[in-house]
C-alpha positions in Angstrom: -4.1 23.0 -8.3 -1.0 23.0 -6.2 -2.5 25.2 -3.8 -5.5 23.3 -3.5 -2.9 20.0 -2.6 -1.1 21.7 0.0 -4.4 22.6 1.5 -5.5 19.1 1.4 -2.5 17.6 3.4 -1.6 20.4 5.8 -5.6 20.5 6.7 -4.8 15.9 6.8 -1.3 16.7 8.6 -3.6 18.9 11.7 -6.1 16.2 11.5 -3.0 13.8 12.3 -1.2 16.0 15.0 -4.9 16.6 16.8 -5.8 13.2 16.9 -2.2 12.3 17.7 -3.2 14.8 21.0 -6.4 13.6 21.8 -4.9 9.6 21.9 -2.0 10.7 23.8 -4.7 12.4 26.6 -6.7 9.6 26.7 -4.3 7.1 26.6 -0.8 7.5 28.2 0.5 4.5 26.7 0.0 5.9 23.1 3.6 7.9 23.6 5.4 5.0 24.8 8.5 4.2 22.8 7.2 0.7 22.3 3.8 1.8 20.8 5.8 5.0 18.5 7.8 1.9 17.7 4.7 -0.2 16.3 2.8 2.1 15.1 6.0 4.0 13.0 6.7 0.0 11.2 2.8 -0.7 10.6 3.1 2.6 8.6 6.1 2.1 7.1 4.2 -1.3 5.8 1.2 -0.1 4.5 2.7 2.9 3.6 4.9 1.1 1.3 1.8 -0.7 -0.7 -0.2 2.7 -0.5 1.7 4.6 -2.5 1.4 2.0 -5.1 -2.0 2.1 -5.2 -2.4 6.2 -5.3 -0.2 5.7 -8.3 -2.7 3.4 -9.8 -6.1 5.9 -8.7 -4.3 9.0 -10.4 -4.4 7.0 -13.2 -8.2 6.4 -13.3 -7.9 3.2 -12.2 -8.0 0.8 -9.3 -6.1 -2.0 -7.5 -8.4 -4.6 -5.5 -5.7 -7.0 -5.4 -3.0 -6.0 -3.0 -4.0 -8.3 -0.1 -4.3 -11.5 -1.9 -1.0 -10.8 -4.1 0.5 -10.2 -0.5 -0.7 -13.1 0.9 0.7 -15.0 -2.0 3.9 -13.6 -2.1 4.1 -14.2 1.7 3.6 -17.9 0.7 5.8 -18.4 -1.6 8.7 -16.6 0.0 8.4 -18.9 3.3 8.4 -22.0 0.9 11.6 -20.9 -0.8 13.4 -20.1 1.9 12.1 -22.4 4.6 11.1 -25.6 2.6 13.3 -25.4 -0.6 16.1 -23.4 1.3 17.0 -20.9 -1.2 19.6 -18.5 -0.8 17.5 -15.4 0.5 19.3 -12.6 -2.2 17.5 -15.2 -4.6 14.2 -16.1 -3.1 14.1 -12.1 -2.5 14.2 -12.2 -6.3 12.1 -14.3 -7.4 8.9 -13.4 -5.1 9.3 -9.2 -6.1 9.5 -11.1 -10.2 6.2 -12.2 -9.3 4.9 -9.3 -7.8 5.7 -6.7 -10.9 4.7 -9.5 -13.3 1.3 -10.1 -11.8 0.8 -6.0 -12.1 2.0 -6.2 -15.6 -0.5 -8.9 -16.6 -2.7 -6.5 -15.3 -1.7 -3.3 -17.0 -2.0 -5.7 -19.9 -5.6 -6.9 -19.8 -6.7 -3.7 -18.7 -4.8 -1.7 -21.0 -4.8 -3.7 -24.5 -8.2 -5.7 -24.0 -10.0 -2.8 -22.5 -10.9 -4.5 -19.6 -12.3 -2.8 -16.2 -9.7 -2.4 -13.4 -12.4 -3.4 -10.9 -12.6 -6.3 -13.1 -9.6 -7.0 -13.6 -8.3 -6.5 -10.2 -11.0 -8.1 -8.7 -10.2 -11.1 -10.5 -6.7 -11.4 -9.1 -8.0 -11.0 -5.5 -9.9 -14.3 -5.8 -7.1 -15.9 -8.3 -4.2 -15.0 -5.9 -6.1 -15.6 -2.7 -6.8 -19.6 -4.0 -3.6 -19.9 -5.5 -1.7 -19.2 -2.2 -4.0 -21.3 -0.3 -3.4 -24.1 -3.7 0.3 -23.9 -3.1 0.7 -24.1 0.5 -1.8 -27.0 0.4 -4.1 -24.5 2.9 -1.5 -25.1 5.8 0.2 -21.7 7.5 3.8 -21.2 6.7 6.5 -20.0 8.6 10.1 -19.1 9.0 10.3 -20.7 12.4 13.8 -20.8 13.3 15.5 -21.5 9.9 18.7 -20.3 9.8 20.1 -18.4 6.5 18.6 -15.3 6.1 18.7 -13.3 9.3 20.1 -10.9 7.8 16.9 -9.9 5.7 14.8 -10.7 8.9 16.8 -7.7 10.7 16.4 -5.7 7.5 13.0 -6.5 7.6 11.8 -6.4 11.6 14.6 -4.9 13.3 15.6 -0.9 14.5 18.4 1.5 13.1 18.6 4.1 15.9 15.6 3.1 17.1 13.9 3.7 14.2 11.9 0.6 12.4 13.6 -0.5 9.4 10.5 -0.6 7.2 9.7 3.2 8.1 12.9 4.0 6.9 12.5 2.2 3.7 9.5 3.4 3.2 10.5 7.0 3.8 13.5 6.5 0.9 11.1 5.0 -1.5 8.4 8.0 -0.3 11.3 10.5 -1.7 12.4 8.4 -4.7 8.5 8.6 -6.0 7.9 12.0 -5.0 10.6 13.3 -7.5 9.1 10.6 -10.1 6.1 12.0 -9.2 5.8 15.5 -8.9 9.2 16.7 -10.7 9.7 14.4 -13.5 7.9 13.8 -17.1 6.7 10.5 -16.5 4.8 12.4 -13.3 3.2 15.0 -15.6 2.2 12.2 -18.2 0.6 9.9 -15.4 -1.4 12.9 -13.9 -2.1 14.1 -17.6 -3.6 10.4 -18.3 -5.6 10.2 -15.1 -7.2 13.7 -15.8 -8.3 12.7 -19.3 -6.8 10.3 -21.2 -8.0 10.8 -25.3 -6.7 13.9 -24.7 -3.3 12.6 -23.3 -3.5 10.3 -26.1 -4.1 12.5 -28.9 -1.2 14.8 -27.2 1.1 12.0 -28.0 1.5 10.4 -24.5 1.6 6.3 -24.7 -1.5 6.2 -22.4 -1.1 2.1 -22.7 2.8 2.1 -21.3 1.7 4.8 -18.4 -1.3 2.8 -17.1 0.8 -0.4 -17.3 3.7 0.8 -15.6 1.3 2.2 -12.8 0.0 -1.7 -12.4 3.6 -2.6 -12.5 4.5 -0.3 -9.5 1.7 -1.3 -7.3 2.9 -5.2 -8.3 6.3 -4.3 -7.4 5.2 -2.4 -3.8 3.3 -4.7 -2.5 5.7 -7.5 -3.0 8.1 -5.1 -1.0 5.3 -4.8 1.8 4.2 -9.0 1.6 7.6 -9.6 2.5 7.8 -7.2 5.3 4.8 -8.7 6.7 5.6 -12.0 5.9 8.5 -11.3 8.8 6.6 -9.0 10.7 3.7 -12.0 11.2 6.5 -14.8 11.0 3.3 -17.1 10.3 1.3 -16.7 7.3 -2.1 -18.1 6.8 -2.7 -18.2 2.9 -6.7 -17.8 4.0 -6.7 -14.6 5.8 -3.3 -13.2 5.5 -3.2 -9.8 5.0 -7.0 -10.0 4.1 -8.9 -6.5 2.6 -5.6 -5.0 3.5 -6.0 -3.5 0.0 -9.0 -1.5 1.3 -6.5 0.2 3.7 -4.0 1.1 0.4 -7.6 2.5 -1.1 -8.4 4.5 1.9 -5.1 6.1 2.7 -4.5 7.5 -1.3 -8.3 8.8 -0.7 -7.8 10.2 2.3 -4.9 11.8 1.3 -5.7 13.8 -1.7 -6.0 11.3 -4.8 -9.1 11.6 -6.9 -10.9 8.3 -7.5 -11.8 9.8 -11.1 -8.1 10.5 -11.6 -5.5 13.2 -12.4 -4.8 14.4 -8.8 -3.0 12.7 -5.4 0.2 13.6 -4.1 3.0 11.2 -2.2 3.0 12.9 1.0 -0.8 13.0 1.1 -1.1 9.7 0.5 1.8 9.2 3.6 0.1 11.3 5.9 -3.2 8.8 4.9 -1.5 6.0 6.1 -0.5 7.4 9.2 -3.6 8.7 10.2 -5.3 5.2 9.4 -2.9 3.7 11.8 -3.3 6.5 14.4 -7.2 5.9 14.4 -6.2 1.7 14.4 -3.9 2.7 17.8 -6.8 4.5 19.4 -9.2 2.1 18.8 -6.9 -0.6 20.5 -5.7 1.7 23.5 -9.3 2.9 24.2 -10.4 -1.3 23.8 -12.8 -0.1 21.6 -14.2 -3.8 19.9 -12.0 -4.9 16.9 -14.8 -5.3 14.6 -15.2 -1.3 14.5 -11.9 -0.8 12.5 -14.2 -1.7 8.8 -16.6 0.6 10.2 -14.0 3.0 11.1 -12.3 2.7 7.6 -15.1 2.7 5.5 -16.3 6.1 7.4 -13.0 7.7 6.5 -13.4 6.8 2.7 -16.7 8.4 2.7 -15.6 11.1 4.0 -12.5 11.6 1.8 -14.7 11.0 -1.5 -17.2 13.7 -0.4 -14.4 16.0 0.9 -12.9 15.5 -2.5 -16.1 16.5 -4.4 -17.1 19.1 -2.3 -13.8 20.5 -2.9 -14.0 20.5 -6.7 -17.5 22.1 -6.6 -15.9 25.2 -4.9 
C-alpha cells in the first residue's frame, strides 16, 4: 500500500512539473515572480482547507460545506473587527470557535444520529450560506482601511523572503499533519476507520471520536483559510464568496490519492492536488481560455481521479 502511494504522487508530482513546462512555453508570463507569487498563496489557501477535507474522505465521509462555512466566517470576522472593532487576537478567536464548532455539530449528527455526511454537510452549505447573507443583512463587508489589525493583514497577505505568508503556513501545518497522519496512532486509527469501520470498531477503536474529530479538523481548516481569503478578497460578498470552493478541497484530496470509499490519501498527495488544480486555473487564465471552463476543467479532473483510483485497485 505504501508503494502504491508513492506511485500515485510521484506519477501527480510529473504531471505537475510537465504541465508546469508546457504553461511556462506557452506562456512566458507563467514564470514571472509576480504570477509564482499568486499562484504559491492561492495554494497555500486552498491548500490549507484541502487537507481538511482529505482528512474527512479517508474517513468515508464527506465535507460539502467548506465554501459556505468560509463565506460565513469571512462575514463575521469583518463585522468584529470592522463594525464592532474587536481586538483582532480576539476576533481571531472567536471566528476559528465557530469554525471547529460547526465541524463538531457535524461529527455529531453524523456520528451519533447516523446521519449521511452528504446530508449532513449539504445541509450546512445552504444553512451557512443564508446565515452569512442573514447576518450581514446581504450587503458585502470589508476591512477597508480600519486600522488595528495590520498586523494579522501582513500575516495574512504579505511576503517573508518573498515567499507568501499563507504558503508558508500552509507548508508548517502540511508537516504538523503529515506526522499526525502517517506516523502517529490517531493516523493508523483514522485510516483503519475509513477502510472498514465495524471492524475498527470491534478492534476497540472509538470509531465516533475519530470521525468527529476529522469534522472538527476540516471546521478548524477552513476557518484558517476563510480568514486568509477574507484578507486576500478584502471584500466579501456573503452570496458568492468563496462559492463551490469546496468542490476544489474535493477535487485536490481525489486527485491526489484519497479514496472516496475511504482508508487511503496521503498529505503530500493531497498538496501536490492543490497545486496542480491551481497550475491548470493559471493556464487557463494565461492562455485566455473563457472562465466558465474552470467547472468543466475541475469536474474533468475528479473523473479522472475517481476512475484512476479504481482502475488502480482492480490491478
Amino acid at each position: 500500500m505504501k508503494k502504491l502511494f508513492l506511485k500515485r504522487e510521484f506519477g501527480i508530482f510529473m504531471l505537475l512539473v510537465v504541465l508546469c513546462s508546457v504553461v511556462a512555453m506557452l506562456n512566458h508570463r507563467f514564470l514571472s515572480i509576480p504570477n509564482l507569487q499568486n499562484t504559491g498563496r492561492l495554494i497555500g489557501m486552498f491548500g490549507i482547507f484541502s487537507i481538511g477535507t482529505g482528512l474527512v474522505i479517508i474517513t468515508g465521509g464527506i465535507d460539502l460545506s467548506t465554501g459556505s462555512l468560509m463565506a460565513l466566517i469571512g462575514v463575521q470576522l469583518a463585522i468584529l473587527l470592522v463594525d464592532k472593532q474587536w481586538p483582532w487576537p480576539a476576533a481571531i478567536l472567536a471566528v476559528m470557535a465557530l469554525s471547529s464548532l460547526l465541524g463538531l455539530a457535524h461529527g455529531i449528527l453524523i456520528t451519533r444520529l447516523k446521519l449521511q455526511p452528504f446530508i449532513v454537510t449539504l445541509c450546512g452549505l445552504l444553512i451557512y450560506r443564508g446565515a452569512a447573507q442573514f447576518v450581514a443583512q446581504d450587503e458585502t463587508k470589508g476591512f477597508g482601511t480600519q486600522k488595528g489589525f495590520e498586523l494579522l493583514q501582513q500575516m495574512a497577505t504579505k511576503l517573508t523572503l518573498g515567499v507568501p505568508n499563507p504558503l508558508i503556513l500552509m507548508t508548517i501545518i502540511a508537516i504538523i499533519m503529515w506526522i499526525v497522519l502517517h506516523r502517529s496512532v490517531y493516523g493508523r486509527y483514522l485510516f483503519a476507520v475509513g477502510q472498514n469501520e465495524a471492524a475498527a470498531r470491534y478492534s476497540g477503536i472509538n470509531t465516533r471520536s475519530m470521525i468527529t474529530s476529522a469534522y472538527v479538523l476540516s471546521g478548524f481548516f477552513g476557518g484558517v483559510s476563510g480568514i486568509l481569503f477574507a484578507f486576500y478578497t478584502n471584500s466579501i460578498s456573503p452570496s458568492s464568496h468563496a462559492q463551490s470552493y469546496e468542490l476544489y478541497g474535493i477535487a485536490a484530496a481525489v486527485l491526489g490519492g484519497c479514496s472516496l470509499s475511504g482508508g487511503e490519501g496521503s498529505i503530500l498527495g493531497i498538496i501536490l492536488g492543490t497545486a496542480l488544480l491551481r497550475v491548470l486555473e493559471n493556464l487557463v487564465i494565461l492562455l485566455n481560455i473563457p472562465s466558465s471552463l474552470d467547472f468543466a476543467v475541475m469536474g474533468t479532473v475528479i473523473l479522472l481521479g475517481v476512475t484512476a483510483d479504481k482502475l488502480l485497485k482492480k490491478k
